[in-house]
PDB file of N, CA, C, O and CB in Angstrom:
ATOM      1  N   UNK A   1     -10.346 -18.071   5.598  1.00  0.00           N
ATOM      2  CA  UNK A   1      -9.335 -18.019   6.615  1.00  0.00           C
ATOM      3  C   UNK A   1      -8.146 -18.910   6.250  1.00  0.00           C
ATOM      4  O   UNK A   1      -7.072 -18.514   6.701  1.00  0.00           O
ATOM      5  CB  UNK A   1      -9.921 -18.428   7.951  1.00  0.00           C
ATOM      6  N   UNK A   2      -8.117 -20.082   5.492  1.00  0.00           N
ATOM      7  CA  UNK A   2      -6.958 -20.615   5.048  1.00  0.00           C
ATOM      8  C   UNK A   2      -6.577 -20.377   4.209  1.00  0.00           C
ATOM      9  O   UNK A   2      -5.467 -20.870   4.009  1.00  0.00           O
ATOM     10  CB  UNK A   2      -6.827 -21.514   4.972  1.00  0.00           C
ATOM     11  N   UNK A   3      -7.148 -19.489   3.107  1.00  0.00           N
ATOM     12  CA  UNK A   3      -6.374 -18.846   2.342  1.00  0.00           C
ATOM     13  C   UNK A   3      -5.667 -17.788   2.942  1.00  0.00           C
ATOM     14  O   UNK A   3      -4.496 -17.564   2.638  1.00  0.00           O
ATOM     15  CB  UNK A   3      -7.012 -18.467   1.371  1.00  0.00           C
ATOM     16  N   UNK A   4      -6.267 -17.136   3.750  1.00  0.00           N
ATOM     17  CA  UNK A   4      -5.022 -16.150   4.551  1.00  0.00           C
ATOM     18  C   UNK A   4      -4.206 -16.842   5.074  1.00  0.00           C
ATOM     19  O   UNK A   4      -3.108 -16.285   5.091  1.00  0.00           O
ATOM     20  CB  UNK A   4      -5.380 -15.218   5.695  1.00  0.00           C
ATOM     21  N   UNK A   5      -4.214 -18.036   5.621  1.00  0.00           N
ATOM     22  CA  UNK A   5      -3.147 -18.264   6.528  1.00  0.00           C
ATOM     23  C   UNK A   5      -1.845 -18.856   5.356  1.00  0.00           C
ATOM     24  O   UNK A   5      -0.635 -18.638   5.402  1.00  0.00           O
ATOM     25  CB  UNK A   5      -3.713 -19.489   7.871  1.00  0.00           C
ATOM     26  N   UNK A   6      -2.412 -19.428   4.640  1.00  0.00           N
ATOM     27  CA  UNK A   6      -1.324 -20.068   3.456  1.00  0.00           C
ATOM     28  C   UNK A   6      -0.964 -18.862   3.022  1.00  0.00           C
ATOM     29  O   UNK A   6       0.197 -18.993   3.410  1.00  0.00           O
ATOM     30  CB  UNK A   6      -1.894 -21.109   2.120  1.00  0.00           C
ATOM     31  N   UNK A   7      -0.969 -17.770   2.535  1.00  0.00           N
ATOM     32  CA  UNK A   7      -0.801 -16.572   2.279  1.00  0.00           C
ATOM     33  C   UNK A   7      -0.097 -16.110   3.263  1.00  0.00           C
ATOM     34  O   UNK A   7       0.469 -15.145   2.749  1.00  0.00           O
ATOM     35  CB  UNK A   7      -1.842 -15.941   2.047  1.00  0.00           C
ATOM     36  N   UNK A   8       0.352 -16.189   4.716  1.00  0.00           N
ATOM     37  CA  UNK A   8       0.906 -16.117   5.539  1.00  0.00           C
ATOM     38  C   UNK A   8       0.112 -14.156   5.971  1.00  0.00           C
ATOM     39  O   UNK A   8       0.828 -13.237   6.368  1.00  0.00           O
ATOM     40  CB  UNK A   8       2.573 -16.617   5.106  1.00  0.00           C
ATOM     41  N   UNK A   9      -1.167 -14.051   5.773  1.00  0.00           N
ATOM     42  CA  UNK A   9      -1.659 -13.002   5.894  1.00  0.00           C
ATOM     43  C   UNK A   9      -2.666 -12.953   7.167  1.00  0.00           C
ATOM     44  O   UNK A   9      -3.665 -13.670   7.233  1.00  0.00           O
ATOM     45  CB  UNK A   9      -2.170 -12.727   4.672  1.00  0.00           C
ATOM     46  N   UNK A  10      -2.338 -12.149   8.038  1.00  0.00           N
ATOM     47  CA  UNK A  10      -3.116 -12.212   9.460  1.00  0.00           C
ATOM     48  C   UNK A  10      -4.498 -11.739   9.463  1.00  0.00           C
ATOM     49  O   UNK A  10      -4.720 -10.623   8.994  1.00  0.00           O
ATOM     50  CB  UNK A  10      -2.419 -11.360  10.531  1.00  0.00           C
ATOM     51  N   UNK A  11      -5.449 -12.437   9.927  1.00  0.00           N
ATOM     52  CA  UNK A  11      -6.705 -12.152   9.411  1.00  0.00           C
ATOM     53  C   UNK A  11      -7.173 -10.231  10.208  1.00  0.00           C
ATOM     54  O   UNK A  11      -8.061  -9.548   9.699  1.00  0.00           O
ATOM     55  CB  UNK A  11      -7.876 -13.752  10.016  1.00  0.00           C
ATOM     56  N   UNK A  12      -6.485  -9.834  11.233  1.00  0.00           N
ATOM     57  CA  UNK A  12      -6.661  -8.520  11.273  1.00  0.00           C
ATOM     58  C   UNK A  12      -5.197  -7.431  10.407  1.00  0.00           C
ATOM     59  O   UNK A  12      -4.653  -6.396  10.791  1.00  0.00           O
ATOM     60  CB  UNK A  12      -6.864  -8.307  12.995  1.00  0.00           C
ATOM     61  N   UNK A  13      -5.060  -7.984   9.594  1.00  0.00           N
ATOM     62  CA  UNK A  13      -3.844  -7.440   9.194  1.00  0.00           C
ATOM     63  C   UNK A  13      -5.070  -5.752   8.672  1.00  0.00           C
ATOM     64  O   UNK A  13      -6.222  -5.677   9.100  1.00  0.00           O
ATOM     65  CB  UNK A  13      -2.719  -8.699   7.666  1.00  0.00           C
ATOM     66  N   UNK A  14      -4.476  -4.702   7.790  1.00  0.00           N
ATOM     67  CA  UNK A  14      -5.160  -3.748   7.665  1.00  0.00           C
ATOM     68  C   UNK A  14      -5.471  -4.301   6.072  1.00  0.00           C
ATOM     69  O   UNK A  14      -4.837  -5.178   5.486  1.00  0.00           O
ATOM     70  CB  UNK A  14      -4.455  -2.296   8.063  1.00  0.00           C
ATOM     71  N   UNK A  15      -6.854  -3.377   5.454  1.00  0.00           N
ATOM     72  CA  UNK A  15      -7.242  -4.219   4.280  1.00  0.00           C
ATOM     73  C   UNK A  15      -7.769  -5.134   4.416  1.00  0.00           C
ATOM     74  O   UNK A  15      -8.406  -5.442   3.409  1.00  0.00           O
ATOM     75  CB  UNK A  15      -6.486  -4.594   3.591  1.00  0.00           C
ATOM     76  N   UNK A  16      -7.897  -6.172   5.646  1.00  0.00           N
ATOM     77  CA  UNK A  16      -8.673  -7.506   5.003  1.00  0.00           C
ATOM     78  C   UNK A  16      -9.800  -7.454   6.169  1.00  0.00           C
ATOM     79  O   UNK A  16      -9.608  -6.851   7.225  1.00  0.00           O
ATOM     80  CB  UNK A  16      -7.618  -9.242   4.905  1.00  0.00           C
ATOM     81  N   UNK A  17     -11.036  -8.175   5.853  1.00  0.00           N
ATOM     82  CA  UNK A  17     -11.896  -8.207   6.398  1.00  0.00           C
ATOM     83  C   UNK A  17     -12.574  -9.703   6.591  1.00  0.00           C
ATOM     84  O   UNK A  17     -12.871 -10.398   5.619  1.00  0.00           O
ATOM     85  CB  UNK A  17     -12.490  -7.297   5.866  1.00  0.00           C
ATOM     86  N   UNK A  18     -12.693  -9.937   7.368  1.00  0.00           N
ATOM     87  CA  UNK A  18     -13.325 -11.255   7.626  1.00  0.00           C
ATOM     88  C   UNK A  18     -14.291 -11.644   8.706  1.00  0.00           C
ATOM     89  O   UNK A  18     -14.110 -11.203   9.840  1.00  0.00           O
ATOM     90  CB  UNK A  18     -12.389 -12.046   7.789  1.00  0.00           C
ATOM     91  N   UNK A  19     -15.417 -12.522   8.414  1.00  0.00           N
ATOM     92  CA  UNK A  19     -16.404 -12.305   9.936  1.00  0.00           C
ATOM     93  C   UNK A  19     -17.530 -14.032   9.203  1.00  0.00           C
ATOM     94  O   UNK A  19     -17.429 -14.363   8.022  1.00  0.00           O
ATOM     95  CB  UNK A  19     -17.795  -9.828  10.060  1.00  0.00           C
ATOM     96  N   UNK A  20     -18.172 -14.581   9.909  1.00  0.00           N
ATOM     97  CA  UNK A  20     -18.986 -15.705   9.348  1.00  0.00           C
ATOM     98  C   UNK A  20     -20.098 -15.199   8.942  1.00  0.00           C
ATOM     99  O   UNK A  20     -20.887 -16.068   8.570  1.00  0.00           O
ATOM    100  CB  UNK A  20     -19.279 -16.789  10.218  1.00  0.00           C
ATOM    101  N   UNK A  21     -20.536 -13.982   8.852  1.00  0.00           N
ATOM    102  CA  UNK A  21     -22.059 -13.318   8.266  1.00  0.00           C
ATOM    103  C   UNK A  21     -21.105 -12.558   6.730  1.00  0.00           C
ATOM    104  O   UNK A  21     -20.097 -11.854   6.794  1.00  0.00           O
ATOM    105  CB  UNK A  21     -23.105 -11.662   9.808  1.00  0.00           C
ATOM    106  N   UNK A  22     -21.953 -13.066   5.293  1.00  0.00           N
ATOM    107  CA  UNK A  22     -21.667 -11.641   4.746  1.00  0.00           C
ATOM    108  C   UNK A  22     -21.603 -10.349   4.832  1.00  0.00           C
ATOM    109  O   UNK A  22     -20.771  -9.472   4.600  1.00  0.00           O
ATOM    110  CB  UNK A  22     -22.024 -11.495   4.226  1.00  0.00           C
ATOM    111  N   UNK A  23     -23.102 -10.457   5.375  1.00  0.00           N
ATOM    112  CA  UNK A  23     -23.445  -8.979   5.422  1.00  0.00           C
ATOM    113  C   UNK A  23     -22.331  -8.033   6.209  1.00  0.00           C
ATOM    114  O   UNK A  23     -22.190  -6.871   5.829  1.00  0.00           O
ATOM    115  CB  UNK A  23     -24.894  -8.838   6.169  1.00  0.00           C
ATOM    116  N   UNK A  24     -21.532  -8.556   7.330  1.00  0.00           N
ATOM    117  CA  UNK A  24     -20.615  -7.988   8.036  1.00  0.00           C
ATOM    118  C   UNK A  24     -19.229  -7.527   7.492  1.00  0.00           C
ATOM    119  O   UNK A  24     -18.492  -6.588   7.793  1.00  0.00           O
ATOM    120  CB  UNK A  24     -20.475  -8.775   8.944  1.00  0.00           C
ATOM    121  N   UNK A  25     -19.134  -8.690   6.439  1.00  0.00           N
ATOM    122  CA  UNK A  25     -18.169  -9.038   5.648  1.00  0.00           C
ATOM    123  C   UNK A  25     -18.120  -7.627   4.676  1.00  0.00           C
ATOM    124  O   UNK A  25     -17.168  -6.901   4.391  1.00  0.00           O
ATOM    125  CB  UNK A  25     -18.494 -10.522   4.921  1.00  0.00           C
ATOM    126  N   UNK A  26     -19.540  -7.561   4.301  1.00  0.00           N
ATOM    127  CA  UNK A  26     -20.074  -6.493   2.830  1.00  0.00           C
ATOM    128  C   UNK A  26     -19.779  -5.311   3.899  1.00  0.00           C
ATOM    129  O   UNK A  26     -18.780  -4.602   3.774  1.00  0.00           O
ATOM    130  CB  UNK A  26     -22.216  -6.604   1.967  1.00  0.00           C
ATOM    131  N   UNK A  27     -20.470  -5.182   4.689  1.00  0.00           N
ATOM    132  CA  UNK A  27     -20.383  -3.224   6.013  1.00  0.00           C
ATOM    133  C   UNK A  27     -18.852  -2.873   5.791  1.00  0.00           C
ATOM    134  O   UNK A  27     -18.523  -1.742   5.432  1.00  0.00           O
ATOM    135  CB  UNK A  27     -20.636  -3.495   8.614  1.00  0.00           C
ATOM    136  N   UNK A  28     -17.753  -4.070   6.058  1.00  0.00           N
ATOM    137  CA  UNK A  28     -16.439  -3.385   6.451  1.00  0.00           C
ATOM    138  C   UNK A  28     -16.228  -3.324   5.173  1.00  0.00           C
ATOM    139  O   UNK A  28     -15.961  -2.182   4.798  1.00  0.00           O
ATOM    140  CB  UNK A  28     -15.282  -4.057   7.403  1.00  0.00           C
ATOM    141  N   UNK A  29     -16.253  -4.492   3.973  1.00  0.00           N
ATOM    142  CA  UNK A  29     -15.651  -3.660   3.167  1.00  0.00           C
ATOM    143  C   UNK A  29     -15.978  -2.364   2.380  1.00  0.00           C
ATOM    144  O   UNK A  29     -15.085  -1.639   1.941  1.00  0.00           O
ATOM    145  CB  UNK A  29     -15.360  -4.318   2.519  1.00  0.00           C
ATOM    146  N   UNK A  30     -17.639  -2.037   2.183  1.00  0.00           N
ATOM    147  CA  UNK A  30     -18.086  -0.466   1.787  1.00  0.00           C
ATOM    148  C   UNK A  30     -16.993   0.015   3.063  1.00  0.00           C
ATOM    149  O   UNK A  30     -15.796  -0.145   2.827  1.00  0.00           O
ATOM    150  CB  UNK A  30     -20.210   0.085   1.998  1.00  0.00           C
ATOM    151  N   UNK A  31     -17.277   0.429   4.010  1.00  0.00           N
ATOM    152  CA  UNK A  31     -16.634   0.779   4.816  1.00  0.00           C
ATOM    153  C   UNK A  31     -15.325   1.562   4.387  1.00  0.00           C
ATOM    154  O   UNK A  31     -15.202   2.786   4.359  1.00  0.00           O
ATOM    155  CB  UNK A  31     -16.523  -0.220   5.480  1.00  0.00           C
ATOM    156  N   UNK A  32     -14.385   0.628   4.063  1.00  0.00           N
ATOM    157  CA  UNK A  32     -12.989   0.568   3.618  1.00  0.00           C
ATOM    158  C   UNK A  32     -12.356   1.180   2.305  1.00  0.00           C
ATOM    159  O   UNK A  32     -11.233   1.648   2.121  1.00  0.00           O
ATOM    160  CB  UNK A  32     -12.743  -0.702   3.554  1.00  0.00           C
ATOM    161  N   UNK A  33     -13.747   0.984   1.201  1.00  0.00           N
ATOM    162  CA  UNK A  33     -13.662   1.311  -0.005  1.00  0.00           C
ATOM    163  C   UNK A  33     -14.175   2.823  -0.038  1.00  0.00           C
ATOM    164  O   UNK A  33     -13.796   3.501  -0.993  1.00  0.00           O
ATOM    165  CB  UNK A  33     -14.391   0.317  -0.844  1.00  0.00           C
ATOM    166  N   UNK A  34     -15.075   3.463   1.000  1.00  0.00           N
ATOM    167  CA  UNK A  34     -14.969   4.515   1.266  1.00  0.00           C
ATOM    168  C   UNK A  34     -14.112   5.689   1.461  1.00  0.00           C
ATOM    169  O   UNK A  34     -14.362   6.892   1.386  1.00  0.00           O
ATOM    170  CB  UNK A  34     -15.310   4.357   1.763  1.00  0.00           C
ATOM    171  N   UNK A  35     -12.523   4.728   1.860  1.00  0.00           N
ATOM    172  CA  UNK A  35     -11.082   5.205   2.141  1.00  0.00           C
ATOM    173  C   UNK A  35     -10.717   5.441   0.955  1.00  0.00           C
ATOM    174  O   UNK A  35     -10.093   6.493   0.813  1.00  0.00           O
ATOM    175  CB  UNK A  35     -10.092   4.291   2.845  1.00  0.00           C
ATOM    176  N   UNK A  36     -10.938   4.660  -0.191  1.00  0.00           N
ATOM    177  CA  UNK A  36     -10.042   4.016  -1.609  1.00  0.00           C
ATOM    178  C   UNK A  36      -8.906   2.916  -1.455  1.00  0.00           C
ATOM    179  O   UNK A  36      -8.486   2.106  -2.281  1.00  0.00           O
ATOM    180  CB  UNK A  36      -9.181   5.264  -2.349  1.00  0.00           C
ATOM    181  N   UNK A  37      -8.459   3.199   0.173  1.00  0.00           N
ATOM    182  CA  UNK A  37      -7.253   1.927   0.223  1.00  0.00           C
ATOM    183  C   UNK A  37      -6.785   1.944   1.429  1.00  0.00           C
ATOM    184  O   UNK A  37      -6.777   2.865   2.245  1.00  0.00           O
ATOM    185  CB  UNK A  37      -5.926   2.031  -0.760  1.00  0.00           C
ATOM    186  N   UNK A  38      -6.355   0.776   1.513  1.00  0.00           N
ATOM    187  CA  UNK A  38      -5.948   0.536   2.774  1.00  0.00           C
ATOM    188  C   UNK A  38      -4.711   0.938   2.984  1.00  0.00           C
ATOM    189  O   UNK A  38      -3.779   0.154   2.802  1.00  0.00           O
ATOM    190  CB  UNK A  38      -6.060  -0.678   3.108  1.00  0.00           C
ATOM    191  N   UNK A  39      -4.463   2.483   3.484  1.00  0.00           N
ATOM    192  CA  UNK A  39      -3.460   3.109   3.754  1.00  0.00           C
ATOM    193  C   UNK A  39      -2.029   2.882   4.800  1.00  0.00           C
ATOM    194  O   UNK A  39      -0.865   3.284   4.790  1.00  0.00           O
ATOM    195  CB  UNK A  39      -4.081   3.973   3.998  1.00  0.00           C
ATOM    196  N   UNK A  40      -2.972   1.895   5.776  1.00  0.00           N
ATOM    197  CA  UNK A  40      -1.861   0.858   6.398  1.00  0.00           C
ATOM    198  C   UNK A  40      -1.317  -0.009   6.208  1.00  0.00           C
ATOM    199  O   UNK A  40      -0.345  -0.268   6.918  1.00  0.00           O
ATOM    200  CB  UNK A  40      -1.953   0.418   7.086  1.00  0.00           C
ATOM    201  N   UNK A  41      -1.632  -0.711   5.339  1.00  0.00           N
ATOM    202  CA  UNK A  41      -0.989  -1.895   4.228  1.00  0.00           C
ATOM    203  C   UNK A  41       0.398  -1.539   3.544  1.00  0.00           C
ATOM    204  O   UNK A  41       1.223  -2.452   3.518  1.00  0.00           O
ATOM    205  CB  UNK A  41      -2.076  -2.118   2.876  1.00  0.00           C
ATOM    206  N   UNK A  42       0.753  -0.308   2.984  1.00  0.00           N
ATOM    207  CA  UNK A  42       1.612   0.116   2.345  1.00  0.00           C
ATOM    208  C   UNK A  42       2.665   0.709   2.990  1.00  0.00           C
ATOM    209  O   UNK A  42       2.384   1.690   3.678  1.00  0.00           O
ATOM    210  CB  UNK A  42       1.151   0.752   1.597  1.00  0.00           C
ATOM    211  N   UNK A  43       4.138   0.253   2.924  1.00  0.00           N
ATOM    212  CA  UNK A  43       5.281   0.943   3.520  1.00  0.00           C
ATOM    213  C   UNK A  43       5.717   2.280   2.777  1.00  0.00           C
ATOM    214  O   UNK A  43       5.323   2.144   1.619  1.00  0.00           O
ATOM    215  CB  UNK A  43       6.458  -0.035   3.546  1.00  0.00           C
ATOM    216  N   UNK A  44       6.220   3.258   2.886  1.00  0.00           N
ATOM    217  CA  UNK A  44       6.297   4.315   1.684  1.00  0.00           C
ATOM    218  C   UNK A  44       7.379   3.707   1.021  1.00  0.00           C
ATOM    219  O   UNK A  44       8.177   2.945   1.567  1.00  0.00           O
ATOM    220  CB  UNK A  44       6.591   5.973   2.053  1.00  0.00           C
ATOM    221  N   UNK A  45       7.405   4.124  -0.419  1.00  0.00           N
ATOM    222  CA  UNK A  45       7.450   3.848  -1.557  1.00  0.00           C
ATOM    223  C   UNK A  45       8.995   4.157  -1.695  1.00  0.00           C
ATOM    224  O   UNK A  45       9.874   3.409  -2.122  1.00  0.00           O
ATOM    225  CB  UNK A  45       6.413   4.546  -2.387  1.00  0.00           C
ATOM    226  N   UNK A  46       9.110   5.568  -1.181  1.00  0.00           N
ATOM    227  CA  UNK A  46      10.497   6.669  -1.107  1.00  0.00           C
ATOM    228  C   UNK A  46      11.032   7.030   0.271  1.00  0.00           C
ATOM    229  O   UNK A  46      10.477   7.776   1.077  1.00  0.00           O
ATOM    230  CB  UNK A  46      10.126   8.191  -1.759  1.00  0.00           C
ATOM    231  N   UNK A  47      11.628   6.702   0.350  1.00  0.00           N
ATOM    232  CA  UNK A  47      12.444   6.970   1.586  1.00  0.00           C
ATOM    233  C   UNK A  47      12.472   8.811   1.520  1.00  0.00           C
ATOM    234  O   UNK A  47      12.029   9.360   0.511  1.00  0.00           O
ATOM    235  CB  UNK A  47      14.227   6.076   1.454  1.00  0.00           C
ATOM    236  N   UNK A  48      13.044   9.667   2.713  1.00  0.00           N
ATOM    237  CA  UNK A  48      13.188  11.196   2.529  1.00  0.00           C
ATOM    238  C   UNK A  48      14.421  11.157   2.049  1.00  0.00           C
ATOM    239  O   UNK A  48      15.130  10.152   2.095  1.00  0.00           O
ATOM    240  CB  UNK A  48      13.035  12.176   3.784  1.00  0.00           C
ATOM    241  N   UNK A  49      14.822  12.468   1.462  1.00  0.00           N
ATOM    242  CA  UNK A  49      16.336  12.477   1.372  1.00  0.00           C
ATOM    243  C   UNK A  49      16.747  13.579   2.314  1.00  0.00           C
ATOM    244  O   UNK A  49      16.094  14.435   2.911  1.00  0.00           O
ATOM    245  CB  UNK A  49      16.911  12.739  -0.159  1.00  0.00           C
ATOM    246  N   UNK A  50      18.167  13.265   2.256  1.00  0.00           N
ATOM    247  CA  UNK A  50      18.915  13.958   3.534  1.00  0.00           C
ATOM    248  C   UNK A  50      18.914  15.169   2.525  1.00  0.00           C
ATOM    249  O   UNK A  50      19.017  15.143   1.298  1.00  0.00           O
ATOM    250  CB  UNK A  50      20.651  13.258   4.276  1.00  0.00           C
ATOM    251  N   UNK A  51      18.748  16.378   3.496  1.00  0.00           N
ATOM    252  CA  UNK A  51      18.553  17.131   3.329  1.00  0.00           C
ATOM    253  C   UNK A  51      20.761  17.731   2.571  1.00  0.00           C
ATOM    254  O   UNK A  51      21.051  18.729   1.912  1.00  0.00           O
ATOM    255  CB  UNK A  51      17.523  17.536   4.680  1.00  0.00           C
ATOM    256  N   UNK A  52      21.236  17.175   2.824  1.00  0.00           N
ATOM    257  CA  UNK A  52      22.780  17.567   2.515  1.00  0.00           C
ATOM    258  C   UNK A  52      23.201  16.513   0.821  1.00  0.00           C
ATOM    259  O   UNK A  52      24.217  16.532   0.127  1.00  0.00           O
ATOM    260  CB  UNK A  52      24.007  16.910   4.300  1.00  0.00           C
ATOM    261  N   UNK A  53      21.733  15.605   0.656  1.00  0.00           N
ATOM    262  CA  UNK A  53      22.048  15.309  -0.115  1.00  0.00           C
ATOM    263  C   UNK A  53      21.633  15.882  -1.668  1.00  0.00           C
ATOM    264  O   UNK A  53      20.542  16.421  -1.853  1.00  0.00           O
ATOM    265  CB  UNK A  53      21.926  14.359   0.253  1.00  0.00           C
ATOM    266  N   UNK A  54      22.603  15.706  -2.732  1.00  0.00           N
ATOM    267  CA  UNK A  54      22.089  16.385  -4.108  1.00  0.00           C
ATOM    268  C   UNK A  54      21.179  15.953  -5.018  1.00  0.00           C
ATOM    269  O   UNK A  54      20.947  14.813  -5.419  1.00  0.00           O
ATOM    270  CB  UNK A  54      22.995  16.547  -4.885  1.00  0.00           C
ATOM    271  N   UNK A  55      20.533  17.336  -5.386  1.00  0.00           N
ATOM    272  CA  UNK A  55      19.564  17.050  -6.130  1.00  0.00           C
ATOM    273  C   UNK A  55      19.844  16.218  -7.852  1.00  0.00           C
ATOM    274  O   UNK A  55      20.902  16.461  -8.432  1.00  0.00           O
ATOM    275  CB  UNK A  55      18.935  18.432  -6.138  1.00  0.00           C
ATOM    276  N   UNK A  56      19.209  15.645  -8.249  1.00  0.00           N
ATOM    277  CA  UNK A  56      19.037  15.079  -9.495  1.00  0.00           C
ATOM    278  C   UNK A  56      18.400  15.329 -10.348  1.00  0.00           C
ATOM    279  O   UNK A  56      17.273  14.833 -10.354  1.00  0.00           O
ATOM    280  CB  UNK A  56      18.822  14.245  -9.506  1.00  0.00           C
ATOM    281  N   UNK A  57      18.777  16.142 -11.384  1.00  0.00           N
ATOM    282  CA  UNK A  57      18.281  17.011 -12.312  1.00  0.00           C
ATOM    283  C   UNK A  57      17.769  15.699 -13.461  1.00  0.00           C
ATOM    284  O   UNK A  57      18.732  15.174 -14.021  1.00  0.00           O
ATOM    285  CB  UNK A  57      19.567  18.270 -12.857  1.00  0.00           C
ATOM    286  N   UNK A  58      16.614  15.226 -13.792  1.00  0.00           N
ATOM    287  CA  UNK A  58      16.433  14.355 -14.772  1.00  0.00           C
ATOM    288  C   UNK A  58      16.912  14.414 -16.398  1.00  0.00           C
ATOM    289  O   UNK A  58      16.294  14.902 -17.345  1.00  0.00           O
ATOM    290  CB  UNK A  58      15.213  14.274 -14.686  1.00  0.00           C
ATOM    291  N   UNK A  59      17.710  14.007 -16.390  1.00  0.00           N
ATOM    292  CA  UNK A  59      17.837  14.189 -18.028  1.00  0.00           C
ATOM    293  C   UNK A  59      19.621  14.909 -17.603  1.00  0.00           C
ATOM    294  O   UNK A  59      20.434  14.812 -18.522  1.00  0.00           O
ATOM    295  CB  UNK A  59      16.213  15.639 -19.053  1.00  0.00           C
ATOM    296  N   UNK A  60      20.026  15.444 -16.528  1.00  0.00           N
ATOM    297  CA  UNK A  60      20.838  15.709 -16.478  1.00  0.00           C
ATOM    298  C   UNK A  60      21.864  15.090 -16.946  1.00  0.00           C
ATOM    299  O   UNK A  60      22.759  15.848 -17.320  1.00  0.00           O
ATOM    300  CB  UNK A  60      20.799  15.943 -15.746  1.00  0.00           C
ATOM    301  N   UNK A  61      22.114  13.702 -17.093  1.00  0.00           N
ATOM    302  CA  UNK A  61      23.320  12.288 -17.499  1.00  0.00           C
ATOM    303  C   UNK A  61      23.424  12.339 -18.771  1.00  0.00           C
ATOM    304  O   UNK A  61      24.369  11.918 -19.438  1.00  0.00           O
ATOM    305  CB  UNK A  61      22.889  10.587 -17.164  1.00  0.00           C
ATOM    306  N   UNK A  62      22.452  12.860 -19.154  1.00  0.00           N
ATOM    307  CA  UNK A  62      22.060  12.369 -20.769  1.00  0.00           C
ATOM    308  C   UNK A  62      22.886  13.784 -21.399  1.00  0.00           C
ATOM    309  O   UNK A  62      22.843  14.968 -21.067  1.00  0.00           O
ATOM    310  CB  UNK A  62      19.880  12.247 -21.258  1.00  0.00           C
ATOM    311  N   UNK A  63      24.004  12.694 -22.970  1.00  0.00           N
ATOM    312  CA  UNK A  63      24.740  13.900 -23.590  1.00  0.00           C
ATOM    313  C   UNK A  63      23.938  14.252 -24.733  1.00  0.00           C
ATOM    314  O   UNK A  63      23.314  13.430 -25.404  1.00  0.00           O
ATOM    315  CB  UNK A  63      26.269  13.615 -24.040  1.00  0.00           C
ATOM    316  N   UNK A  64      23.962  15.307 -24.909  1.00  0.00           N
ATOM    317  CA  UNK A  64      23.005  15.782 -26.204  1.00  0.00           C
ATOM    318  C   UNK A  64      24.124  15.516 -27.390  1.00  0.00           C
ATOM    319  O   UNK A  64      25.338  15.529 -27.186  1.00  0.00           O
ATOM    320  CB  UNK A  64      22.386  17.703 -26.138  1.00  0.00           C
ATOM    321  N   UNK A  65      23.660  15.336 -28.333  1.00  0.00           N
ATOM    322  CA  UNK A  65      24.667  15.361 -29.744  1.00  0.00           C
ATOM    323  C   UNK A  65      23.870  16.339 -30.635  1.00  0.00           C
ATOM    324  O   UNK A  65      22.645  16.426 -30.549  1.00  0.00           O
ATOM    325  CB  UNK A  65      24.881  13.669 -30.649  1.00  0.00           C
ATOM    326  N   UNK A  66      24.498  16.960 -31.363  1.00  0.00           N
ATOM    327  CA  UNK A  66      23.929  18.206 -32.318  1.00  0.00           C
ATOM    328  C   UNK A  66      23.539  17.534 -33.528  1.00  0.00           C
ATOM    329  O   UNK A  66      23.065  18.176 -34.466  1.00  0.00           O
ATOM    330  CB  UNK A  66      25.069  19.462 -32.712  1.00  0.00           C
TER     331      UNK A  66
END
């Protein structure tokens, strides 16, 4: 618990598990790892794009030379 708190990490934050029995400790995390990840933890990555905005052809910038 004080490593979460120095971590400034809330002990029900999503992902973390904490309790004074292991065994409780061990249930949530199988539990969790059952998910693969803690899907609430993560903000998305990519924003959407506006739909009026243009697409970006990769490699498009790039000049070819013969």
């Amino acid at each position: 618990m004080d490593a979460l708190q120095t971590a400034g990490i809330a002990p029900d934050a999503p992902g973390v598990v904490t309790a004074d029995d292991p065994a409780t400790v061990l249930e949530g995390l199988t539990e969790m790892l059952a998910h693969h990840r803690a899907w609430d933890r993560f903000t998305p990555a990519v924003r959407p794009r506006p739909r009026s905005a243009p697409r970006h052809t990769p490699g498009a910038d790039r000049r070819r030379t013969p």
